[in-house]
C-alpha positions in Angstrom: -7.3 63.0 7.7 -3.5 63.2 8.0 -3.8 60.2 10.6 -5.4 58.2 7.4 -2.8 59.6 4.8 -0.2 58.5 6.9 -1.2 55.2 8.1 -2.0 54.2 4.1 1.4 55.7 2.9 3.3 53.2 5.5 1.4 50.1 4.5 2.3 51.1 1.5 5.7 51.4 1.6 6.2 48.5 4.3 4.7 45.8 1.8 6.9 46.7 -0.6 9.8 45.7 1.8 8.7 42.1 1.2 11.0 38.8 1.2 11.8 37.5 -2.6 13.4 33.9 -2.1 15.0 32.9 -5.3 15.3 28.9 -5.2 18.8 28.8 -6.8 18.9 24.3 -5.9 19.1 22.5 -9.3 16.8 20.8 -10.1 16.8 17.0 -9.6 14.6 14.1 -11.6 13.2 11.4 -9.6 13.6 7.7 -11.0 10.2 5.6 -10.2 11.9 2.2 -7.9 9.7 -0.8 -9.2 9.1 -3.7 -7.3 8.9 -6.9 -8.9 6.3 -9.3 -7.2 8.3 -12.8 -6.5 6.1 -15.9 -7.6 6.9 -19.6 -7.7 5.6 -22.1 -5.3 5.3 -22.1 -1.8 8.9 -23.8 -0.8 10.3 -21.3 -3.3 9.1 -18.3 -1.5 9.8 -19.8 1.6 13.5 -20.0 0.3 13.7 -16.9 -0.8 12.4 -15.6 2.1 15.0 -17.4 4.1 17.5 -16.1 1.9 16.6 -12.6 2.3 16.1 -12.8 6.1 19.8 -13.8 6.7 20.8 -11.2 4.3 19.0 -8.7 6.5 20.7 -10.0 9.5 24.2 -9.5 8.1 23.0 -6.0 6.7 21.7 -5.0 9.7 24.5 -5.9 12.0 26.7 -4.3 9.7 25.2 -1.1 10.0 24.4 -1.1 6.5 21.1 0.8 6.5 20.4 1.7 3.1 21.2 -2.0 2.2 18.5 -3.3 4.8 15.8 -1.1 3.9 16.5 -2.8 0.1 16.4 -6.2 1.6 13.5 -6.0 3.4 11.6 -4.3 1.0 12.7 -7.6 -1.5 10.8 -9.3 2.0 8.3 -7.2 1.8 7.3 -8.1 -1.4 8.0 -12.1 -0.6 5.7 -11.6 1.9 3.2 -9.9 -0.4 3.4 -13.2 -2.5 3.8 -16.0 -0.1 1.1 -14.9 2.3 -2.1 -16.1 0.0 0.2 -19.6 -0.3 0.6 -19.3 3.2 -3.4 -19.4 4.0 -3.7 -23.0 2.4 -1.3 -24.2 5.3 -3.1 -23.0 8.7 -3.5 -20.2 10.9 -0.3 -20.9 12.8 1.7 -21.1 9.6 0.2 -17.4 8.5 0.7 -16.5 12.2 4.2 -17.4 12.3 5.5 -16.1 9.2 3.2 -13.0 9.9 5.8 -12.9 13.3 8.9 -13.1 11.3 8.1 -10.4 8.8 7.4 -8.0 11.8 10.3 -9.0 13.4 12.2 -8.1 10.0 10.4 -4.7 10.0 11.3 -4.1 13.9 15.1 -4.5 12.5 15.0 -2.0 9.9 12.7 0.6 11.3 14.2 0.9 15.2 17.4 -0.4 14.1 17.8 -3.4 16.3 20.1 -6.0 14.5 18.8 -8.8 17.4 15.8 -8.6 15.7 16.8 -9.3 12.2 19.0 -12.4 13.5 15.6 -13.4 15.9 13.4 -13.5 12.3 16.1 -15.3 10.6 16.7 -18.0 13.1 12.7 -18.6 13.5 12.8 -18.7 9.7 14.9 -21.5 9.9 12.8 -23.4 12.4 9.5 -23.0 10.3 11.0 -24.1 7.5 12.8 -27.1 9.2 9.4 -27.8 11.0 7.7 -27.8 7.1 10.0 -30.2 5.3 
């Protein structure tokens, strides 16, 4: 019986020995980031695609990492809005952009700049090889 007692009067007194965290951080709002899907015709996404892939080259050479992931999520969304476009003009045309835009991804995400300069220069030749 006294085995009992005892055993019940140190769980008692143990849980009540318990770690209280008090979160003392202030509190912080988040802002909602919206995206605004490009549109316009198919040379004018391909510009702007162009545009974005050199700026992602420079950003990415610089070091400039919070600036890249901006830019290519601006490709990202270019992407999002060319590619239907991009359909009407072949499998190769879809296939090579569909290249470039992983390239651009490769350059962010593993943080190779050679990659972001790769996607811009083969940016240049499709769209030399379109016009």
């Amino acid at each position: 019986m006294r085995r009992v007692l005892g055993i019940a009067c140190c769980a008692l007194t143990l849980t009540g020995c318990a770690t209280t965290i008090v979160d003392t951080s202030p509190t912080t709002t988040v802002t909602a980031t919206t995206t605004t899907i490009p549109s316009g015709s198919t040379t004018d996404l391909l510009t702007e695609l162009q545009d974005r892939l050199e700026q992602l080259s420079a950003a990415t050479f610089a070091q400039d990492k919070p600036k890249a992931k901006s830019i290519l999520s601006d490709i990202e969304a270019v992407w999002l809005a060319l590619e239907p476009q991009a359909a009407t003009q072949g499998e190769q045309f879809v296939a090579d952009l569909t290249r470039i835009v992983d390239l651009a991804r490769t350059s962010v995400v593993r943080n190779r700049p050679a990659e972001a300069d790769k996607a811009a220069r083969f940016m240049q030749l499709l769209v030399d090889s379109t016009s």
